[in-house]
C-alpha positions as CSV (number, residue, x, y, z in Angstrom):
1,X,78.7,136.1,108.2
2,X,76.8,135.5,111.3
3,X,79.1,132.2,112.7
4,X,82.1,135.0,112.0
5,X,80.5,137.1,114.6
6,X,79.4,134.9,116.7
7,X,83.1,133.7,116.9
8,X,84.5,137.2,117.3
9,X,82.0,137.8,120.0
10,X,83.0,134.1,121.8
11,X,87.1,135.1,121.7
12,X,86.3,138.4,123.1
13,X,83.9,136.9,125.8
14,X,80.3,138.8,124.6
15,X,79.3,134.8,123.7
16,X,79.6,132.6,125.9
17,X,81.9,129.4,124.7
18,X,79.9,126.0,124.7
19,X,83.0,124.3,125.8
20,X,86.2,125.2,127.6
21,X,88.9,122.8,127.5
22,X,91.3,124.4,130.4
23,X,94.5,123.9,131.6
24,X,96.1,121.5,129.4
25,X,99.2,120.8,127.7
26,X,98.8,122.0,124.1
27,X,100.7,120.6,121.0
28,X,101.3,123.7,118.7
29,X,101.5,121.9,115.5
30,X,102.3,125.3,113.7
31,X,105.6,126.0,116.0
32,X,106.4,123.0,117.0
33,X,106.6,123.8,120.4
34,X,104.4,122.3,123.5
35,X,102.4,125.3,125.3
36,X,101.7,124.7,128.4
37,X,98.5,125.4,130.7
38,X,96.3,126.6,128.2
39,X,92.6,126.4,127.3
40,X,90.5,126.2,124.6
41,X,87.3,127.4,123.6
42,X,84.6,126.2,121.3
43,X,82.1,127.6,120.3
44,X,79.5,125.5,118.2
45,X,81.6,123.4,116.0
46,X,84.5,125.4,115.9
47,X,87.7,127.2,118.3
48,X,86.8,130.8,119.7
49,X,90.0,131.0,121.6
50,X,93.2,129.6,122.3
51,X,95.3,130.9,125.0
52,X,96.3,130.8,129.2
53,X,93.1,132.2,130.3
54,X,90.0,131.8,128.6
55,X,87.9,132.4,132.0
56,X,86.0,135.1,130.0
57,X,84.9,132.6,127.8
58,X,83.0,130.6,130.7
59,X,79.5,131.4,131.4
60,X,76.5,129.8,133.6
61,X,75.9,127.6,130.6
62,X,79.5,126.6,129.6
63,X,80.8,122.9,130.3
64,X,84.6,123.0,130.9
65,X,86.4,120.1,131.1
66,X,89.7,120.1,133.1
67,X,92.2,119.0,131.3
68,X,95.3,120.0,133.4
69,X,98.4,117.9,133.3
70,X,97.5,116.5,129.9
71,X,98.4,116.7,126.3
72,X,95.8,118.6,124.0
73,X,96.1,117.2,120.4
74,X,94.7,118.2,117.1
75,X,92.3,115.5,115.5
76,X,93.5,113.3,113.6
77,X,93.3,113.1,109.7
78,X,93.9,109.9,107.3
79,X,95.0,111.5,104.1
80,X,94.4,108.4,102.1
81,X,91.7,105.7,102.8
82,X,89.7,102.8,101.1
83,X,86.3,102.0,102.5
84,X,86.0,98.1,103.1
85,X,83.5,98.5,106.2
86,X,80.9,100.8,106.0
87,X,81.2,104.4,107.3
88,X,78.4,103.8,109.7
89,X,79.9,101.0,111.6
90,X,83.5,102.1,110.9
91,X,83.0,105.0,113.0
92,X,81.7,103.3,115.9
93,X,85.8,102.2,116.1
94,X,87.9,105.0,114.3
95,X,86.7,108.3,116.2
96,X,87.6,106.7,119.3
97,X,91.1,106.1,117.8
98,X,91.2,109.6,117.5
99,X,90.3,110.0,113.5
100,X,88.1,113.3,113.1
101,X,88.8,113.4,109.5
102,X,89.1,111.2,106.5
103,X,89.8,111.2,102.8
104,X,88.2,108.3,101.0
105,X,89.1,107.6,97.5
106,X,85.9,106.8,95.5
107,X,87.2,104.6,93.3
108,X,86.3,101.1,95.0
109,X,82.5,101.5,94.9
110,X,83.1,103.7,91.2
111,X,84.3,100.8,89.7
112,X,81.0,98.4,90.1
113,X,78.5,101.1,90.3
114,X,79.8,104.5,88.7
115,X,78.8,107.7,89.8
116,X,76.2,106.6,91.4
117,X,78.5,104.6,93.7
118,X,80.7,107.4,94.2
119,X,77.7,109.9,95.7
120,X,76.2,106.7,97.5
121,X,79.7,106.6,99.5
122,X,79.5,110.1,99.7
123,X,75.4,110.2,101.4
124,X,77.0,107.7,103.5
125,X,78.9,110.2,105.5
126,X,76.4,113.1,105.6
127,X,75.4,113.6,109.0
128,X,77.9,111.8,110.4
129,X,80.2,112.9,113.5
130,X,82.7,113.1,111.4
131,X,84.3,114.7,108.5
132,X,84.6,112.8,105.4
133,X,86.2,114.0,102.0
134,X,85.9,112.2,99.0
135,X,88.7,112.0,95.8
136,X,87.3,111.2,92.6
137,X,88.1,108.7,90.4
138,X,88.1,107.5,87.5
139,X,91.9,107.5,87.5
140,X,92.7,103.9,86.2
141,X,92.7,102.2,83.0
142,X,93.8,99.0,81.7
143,X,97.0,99.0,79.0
144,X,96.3,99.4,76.0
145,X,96.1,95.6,74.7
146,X,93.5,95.1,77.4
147,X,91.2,98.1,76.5
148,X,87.3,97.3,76.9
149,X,84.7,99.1,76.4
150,X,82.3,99.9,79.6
151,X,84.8,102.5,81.6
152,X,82.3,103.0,84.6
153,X,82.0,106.5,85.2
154,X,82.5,109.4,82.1
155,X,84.2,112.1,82.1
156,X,81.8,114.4,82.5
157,X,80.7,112.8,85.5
158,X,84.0,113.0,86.9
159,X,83.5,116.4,86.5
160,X,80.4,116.8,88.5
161,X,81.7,115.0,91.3
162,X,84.9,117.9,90.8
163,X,82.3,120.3,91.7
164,X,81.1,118.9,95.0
165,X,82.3,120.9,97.6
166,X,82.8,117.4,99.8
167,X,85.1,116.2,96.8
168,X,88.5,117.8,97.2
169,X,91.0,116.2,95.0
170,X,91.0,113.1,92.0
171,X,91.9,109.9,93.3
172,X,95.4,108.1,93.0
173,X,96.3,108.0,89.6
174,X,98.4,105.0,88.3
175,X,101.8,106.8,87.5
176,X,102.0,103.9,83.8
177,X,98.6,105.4,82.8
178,X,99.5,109.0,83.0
179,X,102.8,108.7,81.3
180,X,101.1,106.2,78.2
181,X,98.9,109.5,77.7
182,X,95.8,107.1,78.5
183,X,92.8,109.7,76.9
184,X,90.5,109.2,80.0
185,X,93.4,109.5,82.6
186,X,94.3,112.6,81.1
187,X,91.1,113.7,80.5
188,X,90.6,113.8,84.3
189,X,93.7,115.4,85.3
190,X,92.4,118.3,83.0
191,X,89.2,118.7,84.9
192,X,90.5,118.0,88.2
193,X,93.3,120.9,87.4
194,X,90.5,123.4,85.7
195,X,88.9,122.8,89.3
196,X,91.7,123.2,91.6
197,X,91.4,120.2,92.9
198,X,94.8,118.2,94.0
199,X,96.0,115.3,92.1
200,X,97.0,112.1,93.7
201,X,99.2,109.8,92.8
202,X,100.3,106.1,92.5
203,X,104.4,105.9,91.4
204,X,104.8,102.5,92.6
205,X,108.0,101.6,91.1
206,X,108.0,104.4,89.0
207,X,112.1,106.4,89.0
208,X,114.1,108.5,87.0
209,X,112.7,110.4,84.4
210,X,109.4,108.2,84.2
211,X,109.1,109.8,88.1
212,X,109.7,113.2,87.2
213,X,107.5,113.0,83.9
214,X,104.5,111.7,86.0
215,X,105.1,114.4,88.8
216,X,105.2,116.7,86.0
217,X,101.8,116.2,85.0
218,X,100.9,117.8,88.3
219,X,100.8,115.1,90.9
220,X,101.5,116.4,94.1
221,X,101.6,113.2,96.1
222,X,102.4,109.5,96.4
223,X,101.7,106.7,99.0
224,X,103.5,103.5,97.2
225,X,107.2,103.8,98.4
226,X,108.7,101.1,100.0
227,X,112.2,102.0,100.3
228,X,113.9,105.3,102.1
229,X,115.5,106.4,98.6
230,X,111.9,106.2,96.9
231,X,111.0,108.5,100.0
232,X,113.6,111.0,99.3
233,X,113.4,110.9,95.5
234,X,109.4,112.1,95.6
235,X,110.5,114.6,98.5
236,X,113.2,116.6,96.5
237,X,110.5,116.6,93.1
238,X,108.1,118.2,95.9
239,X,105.4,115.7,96.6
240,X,103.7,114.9,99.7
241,X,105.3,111.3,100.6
242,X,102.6,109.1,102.2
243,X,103.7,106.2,104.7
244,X,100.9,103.8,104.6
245,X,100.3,101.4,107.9
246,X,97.1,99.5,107.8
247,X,95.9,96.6,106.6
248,X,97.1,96.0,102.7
249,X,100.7,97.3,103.7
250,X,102.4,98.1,106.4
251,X,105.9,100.2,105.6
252,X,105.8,102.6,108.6
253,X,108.8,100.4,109.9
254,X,111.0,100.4,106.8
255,X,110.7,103.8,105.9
256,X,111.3,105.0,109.7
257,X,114.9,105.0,108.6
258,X,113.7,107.9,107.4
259,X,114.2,109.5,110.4
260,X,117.6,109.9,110.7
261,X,117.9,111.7,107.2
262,X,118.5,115.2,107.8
263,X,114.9,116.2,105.7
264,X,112.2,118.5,106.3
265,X,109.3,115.9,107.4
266,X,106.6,119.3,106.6
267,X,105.6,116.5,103.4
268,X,105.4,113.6,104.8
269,X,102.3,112.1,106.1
270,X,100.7,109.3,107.5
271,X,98.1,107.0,106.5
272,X,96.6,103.6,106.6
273,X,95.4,103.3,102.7
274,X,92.2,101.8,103.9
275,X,91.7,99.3,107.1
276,X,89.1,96.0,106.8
277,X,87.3,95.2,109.8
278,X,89.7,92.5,111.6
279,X,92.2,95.6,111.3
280,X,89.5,98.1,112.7
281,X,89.1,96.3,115.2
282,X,92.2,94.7,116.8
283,X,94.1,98.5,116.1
284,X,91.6,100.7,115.6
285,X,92.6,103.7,113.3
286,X,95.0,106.6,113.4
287,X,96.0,106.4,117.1
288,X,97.8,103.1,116.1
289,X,99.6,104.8,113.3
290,X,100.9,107.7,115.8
291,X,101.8,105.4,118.1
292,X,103.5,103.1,116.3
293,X,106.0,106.4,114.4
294,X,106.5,107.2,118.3
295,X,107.9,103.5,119.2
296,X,110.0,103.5,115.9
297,X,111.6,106.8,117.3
298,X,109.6,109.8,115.5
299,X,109.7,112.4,118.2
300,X,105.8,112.7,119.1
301,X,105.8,116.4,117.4
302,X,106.7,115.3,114.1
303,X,104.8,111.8,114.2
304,X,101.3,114.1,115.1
305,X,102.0,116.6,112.3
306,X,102.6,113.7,110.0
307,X,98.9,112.8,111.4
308,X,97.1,116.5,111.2
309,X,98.8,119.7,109.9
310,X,101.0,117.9,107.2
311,X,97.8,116.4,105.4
312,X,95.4,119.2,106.0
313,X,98.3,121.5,104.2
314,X,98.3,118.8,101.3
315,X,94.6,119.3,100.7
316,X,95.0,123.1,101.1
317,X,92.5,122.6,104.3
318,X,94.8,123.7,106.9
319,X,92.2,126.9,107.2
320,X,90.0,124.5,108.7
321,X,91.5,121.3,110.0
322,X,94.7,119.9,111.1
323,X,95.2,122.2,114.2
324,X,94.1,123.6,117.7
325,X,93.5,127.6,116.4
326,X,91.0,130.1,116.5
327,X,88.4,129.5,113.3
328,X,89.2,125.8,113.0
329,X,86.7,122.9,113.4
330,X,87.0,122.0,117.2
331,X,89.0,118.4,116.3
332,X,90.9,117.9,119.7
333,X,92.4,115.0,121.5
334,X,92.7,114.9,125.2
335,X,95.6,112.7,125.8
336,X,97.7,110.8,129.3
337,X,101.0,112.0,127.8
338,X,102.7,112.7,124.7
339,X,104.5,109.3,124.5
340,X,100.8,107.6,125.0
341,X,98.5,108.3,122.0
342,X,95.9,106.9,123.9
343,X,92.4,109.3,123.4
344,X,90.8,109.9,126.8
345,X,88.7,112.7,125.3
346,X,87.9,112.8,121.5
347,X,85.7,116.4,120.5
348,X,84.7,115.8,116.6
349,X,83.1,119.7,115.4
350,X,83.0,120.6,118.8
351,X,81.1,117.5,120.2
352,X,82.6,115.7,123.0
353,X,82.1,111.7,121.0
354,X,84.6,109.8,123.5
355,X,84.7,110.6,127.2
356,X,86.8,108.6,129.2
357,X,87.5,106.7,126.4
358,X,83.9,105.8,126.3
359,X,82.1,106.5,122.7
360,X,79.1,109.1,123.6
361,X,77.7,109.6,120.2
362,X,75.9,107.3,118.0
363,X,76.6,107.1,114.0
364,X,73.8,107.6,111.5
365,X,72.8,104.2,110.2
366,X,72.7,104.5,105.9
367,X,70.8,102.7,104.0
368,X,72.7,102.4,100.6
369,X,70.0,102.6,96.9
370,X,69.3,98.9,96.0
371,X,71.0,99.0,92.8
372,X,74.7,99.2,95.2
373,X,73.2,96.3,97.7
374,X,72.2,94.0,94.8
375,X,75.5,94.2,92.8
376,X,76.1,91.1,91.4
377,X,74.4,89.8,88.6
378,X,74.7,86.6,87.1
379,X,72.1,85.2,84.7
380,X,71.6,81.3,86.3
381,X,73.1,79.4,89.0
382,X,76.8,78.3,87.5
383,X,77.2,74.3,87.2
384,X,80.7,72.4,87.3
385,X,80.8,72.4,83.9
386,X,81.3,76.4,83.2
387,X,84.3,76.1,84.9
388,X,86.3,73.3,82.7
389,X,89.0,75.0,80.9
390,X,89.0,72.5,76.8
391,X,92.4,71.1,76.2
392,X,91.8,71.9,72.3
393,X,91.8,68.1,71.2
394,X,94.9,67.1,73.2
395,X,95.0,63.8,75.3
396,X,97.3,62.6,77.9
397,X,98.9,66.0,79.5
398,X,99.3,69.7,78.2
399,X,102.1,72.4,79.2
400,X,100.2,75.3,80.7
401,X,100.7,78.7,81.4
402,X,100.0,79.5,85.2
403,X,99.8,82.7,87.9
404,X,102.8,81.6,90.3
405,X,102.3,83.4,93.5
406,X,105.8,84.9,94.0
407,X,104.2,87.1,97.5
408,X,100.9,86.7,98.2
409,X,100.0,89.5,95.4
410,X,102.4,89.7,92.7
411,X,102.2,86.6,90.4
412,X,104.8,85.7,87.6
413,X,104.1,83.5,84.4
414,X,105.5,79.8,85.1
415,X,104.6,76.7,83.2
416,X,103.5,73.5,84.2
417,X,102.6,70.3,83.0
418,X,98.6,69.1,83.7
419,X,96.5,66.1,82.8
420,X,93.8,65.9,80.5
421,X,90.4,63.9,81.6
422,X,87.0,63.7,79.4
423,X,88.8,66.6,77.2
424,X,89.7,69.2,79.9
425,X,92.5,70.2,81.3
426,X,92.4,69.6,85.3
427,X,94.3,70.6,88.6
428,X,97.2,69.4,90.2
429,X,97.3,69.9,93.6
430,X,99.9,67.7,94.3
431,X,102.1,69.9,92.4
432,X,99.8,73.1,94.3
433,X,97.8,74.3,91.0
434,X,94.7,74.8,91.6
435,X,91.9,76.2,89.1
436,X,91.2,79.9,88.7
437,X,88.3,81.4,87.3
438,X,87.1,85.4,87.0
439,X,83.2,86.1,86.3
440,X,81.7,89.2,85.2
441,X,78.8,90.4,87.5
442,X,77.9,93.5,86.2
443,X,76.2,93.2,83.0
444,X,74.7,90.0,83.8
445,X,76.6,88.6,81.1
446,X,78.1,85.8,83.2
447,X,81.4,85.8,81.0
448,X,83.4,83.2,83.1
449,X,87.7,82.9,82.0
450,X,89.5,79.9,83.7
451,X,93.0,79.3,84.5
452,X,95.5,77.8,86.8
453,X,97.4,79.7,89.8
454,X,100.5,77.9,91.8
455,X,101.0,78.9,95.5
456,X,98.0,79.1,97.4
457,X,98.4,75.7,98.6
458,X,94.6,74.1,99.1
459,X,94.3,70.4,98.6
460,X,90.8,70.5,98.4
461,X,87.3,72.4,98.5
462,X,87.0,76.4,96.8
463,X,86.9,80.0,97.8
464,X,85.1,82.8,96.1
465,X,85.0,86.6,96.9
466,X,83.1,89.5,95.0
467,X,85.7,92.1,95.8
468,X,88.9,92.2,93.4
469,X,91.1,94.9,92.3
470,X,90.2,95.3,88.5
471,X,87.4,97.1,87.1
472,X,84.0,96.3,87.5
473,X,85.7,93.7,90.4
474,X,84.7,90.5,88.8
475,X,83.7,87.7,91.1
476,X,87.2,85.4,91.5
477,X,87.1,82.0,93.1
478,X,90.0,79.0,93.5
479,X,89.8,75.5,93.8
480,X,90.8,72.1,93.6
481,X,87.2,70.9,92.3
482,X,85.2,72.5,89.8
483,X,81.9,71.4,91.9
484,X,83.0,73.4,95.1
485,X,84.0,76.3,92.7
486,X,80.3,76.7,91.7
487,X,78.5,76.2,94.7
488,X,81.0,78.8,96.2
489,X,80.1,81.3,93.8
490,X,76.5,80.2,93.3
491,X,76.3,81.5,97.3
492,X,79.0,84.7,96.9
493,X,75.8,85.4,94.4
494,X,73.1,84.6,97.1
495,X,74.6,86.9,99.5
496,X,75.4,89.7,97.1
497,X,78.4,89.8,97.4
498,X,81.3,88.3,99.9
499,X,84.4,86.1,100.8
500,X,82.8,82.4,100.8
501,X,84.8,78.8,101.5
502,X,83.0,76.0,99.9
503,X,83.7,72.1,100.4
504,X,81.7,69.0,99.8
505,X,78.2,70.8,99.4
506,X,79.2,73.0,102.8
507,X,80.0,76.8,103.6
508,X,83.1,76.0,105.8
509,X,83.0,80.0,106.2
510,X,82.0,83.3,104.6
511,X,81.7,86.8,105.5
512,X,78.8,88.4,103.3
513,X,80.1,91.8,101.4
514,X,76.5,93.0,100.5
515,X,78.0,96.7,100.1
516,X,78.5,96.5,96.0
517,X,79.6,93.5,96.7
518,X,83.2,95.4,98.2
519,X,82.2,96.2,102.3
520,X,80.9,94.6,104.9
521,X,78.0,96.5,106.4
522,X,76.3,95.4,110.1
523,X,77.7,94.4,113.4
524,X,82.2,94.9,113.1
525,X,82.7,91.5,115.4
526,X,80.0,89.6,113.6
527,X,82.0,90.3,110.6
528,X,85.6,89.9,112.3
529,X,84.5,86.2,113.0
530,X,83.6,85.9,109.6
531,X,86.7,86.7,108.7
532,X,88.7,85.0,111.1
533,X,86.8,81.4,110.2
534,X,87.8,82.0,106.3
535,X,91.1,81.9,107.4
536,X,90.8,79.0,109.7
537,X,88.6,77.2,107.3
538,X,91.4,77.8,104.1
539,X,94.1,76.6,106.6
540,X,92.3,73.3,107.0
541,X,92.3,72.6,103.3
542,X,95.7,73.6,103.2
543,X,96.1,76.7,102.3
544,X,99.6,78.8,103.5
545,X,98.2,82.5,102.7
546,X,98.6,84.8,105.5
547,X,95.8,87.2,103.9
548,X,93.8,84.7,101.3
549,X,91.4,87.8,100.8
550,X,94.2,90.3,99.7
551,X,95.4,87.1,97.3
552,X,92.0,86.6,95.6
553,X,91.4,90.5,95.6
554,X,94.4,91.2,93.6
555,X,94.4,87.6,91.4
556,X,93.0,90.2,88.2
557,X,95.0,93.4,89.4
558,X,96.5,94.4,85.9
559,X,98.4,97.2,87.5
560,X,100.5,94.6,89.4
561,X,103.0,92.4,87.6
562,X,103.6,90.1,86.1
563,X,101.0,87.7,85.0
564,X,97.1,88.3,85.3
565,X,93.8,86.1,84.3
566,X,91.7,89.2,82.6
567,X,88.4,88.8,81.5
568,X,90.2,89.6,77.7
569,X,92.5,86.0,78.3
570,X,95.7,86.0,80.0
571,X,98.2,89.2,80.1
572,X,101.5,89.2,80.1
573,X,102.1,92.6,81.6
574,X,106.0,92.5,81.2
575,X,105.9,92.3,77.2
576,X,102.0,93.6,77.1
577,X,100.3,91.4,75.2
578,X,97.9,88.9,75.8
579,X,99.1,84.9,75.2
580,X,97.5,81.5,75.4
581,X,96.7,79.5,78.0
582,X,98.4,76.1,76.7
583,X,101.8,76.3,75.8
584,X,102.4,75.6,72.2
């Protein structure tokens, strides 16, 4: 009751506004229109007044910033995001690309740690200058023929993160699970719906009926289309379309077509569906994204709602973010020109963090509990041995199922012909197979499944990484020798977690992931050239990937088609089943 009067008393001039932001060009996300030579005042962390004169508001103690000739922006908010660097570093770089809010799915550090993961992301971002919403998960399941038991986080405990306050809608769910009925999907939608919580969705290829049976279930938005028409088909059945640009996809270009449709753009929205550190760092964060609509010929008034009002109505948060107004959190960009989203100014709850494009304001450091920092568990150091993948008896050469690489994330099933040496099946890489193996590293159990995958083009040496998009994110490594594949993951173990390139007892390269084994966590250009020396290191051997890390990451994705190495055996996800690895 007290901040309402103190922000009655500020507006009428009684209090004295901490900040006045005068003279500027103001974009009126609610109108539409572009106000000029007004001022704003703020008053702790939120907006007193809005208007041409807010003189009254200025006393002995007030700091105004003149801000005449330029464009005064709402803060902008990333609807959908996945943590790969940790929030304390990742500030440092997005608040000066003008992101003052940010809604992070918990299902990343869920999947390998629960719920505790889920409120150890969520401490992360206490006391930070920033505001940082979490969506709860879990919201993913394997099919049916792949069900195991070990689902990470309960229902119930879904339901307690409902409850937070911070947590204001359940994380994308996969459009196959909620139509198959999947009990624990379902389960959460209940919950999440019982709490009035918004329900996000993944429809990635989903159309027709199976679309409208999935937005049925009360989905309200979708950040997987690729094409205009999947744009306009989750438009008319009401969802919230977001266009992701960062670094897993970028579509912002091929949906801009969208543009010249003549549709209300109130539902669509903006957002990078998470950005890794080389990302963070070459583009920085939202900014980019604005930018970038503006170039492919958004007018700048529809690509900055698209970046602020349009997601803060989505989340039913439009009371408090997503605009310059009287009672909102004082989230405001000073900006050259409207064509140039380039922040001069950034004020995050009413603190000035960038100044001349200058960060002011230093992140909170978090120290994460050490059951997320020492995340992978593997009972002994693995030898060459636990890789070798029996050829049943046969001698000579066996016809083998492989993952062909048909982009660098979806695989299809292809078969192939490999020899057979001291009764094991080996790798080809003349003909580019390589081994592939998957290790659990939660349980300590040290399950290892080996396979063969076609595309990624090394001739020799292994890489390894801790973070892959299946539950529980088993540790995945490549290779053309079943020596470098052990030593590889032998030190993605040593590290905790990470992305590690291994040749003739050497790290080439590696770039340690010690958050849950999932984010990087320290210095952003210490980490960049980690990143950046994988790449070059891979190249050397061979390799053609553009992103090897998005490659291994998704090499056990069983929500992608076509053909996945599982910790169950091998799936074929077009007929669902699970089939051998030789070829009878």
């Amino acid at each position: 009751m007290e901040d309402i009067k103190v922000l009655i008393q500020a507006a009428l001039g009684k209090e004295k506004a901490d900040l006045v932001i005068k003279g500027g060009n103001l974009v009126n996300v609610y109108s539409g229109e572009l106000l000029e030579g007004y001022s704003i005042s703020i008053k702790g962390d939120k907006i007193a007044f809005v208007g041409e004169d807010a003189d009254h508001t200025i006393g002995e103690a007030t700091r105004v910033i003149d801000a005449s000739g330029k464009i005064l922006v709402p803060g902008f908010i990333d609807g959908h995001f996945h943590a790969y660097v940790s929030f304390d570093e990742l500030l440092k770089y997005s608040l000066p690309a003008g992101t003052t809010t940010i809604f992070v799915d918990l299902f990343d550090l869920t999947t390998v740690a629960g719920y505790e993961g889920a409120v150890a992301l969520l401490d992360s971002v206490k006391g930070q200058p920033s505001k940082v919403f979490g969506m709860a998960s879990f919201t993913y399941t394997p099919p049916s023929f792949l069900r195991q038991e070990g689902i990470p986080i309960s229902g119930d405990e879904v339901d307690r993160l409902l409850q937070r306050e911070d947590v204001v809608a359940l994380g994308e769910s996969l459009w196959t699970c909620v139509i198959d009925e999947h009990e624990e999907v379902i389960g959460s939608i209940v919950r999440a719906t019982n709490r009035k919580k918004k329900l996000e969705g993944h429809a990635s290829g989903a159309k027709g009926n199976k679309l409208v049976a999935f937005v049925a279930s009360g989905m309200s938005s979708c950040h997987e289309s690729i094409r205009v028409q999947e744009v306009l088909d989750r438009l008319r059945l009401g969802m919230h379309v977001m266009i992701r640009e960062g670094a897993i996809r970028q579509d912002l270009e091929a949906l801009s077509e969208i543009k010249d449709k003549k549709v209300d753009f109130r539902r669509l929205v903006l957002v990078s569906d998470g950005i890794d550190a080389e990302y963070l760092l070459n583009y920085g964060h939202m900014a980019h994204l604005v930018q970038k609509a503006i170039d492919l010929g958004f007018r700048p008034m529809e690509a900055i709602q698209m970046a602020t009002l349009n997601v803060a109505e989505h989340f039913g948060l439009d009371n408090l973010v997503g605009g310059i107004a009287p009672g909102r959190y004082a989230d405001i960009l000073i900006l050259p020109s409207l064509a140039k989203i380039d922040c001069e100014y950034v004020i995050s709850n009413g603190q000035v963090v960038v100044e001349d494009k200058k960060p002011l304001v230093q992140t909170r450091e978090h120290a994460y509990p050490e059951s997320i920092m020492n995340s992978i568990r593997v009972p002994r150091n693995l030898l060459p041995r636990d890789f070798a993948v029996p050829a049943g008896g046969r001698k000579g050469k066996v016809t083998v199922r492989a993952m062909k690489l048909i982009t660098e994330v979806i695989t299809e099933e292809c078969h192939v012909r490999l020899p057979i040496d001291h009764a094991s099946i080996l790798a080809d890489v003349e003909q580019d197979i390589l081994k592939a193996s998957i290790i659990e590293r939660l349980s300590g159990s040290g399950k290892i499944v080996s396979g063969f995958i076609q595309g990624i083009g090394l001739k020799s040496g292994a890489c390894a990484c801790s973070y892959s998009w299946e539950l529980g994110s088993p540790v995945v490594v490549v290779g053309a020798s079943d020596v470098d594949m052990a030593r590889a993951v032998n030190r993605v173990v040593e590290l905790q977690g990470g992305l590690v390139v291994f040749k003739d007892k050497e790290v080439m390269a590696e770039v340690p992931l010690p958050v849950g084994g999932l984010m990087t966590k320290g210095r952003l250009e210490t980490a960049v050239e980690g990143f950046v020396k994988v790449k070059q290191a891979l190249i050397h051997l061979g390799s053609t990937l553009t992103n090897p890390f998005l490659t291994l990451q998704t090499m056990p994705g069983t929500f992608l088609p076509f053909f996945r190495i599982t910790l169950q055996g091998f799936a074929d996800l077009k007929n669902q089943k699970l089939v051998d690895l030789i070829v009878e």
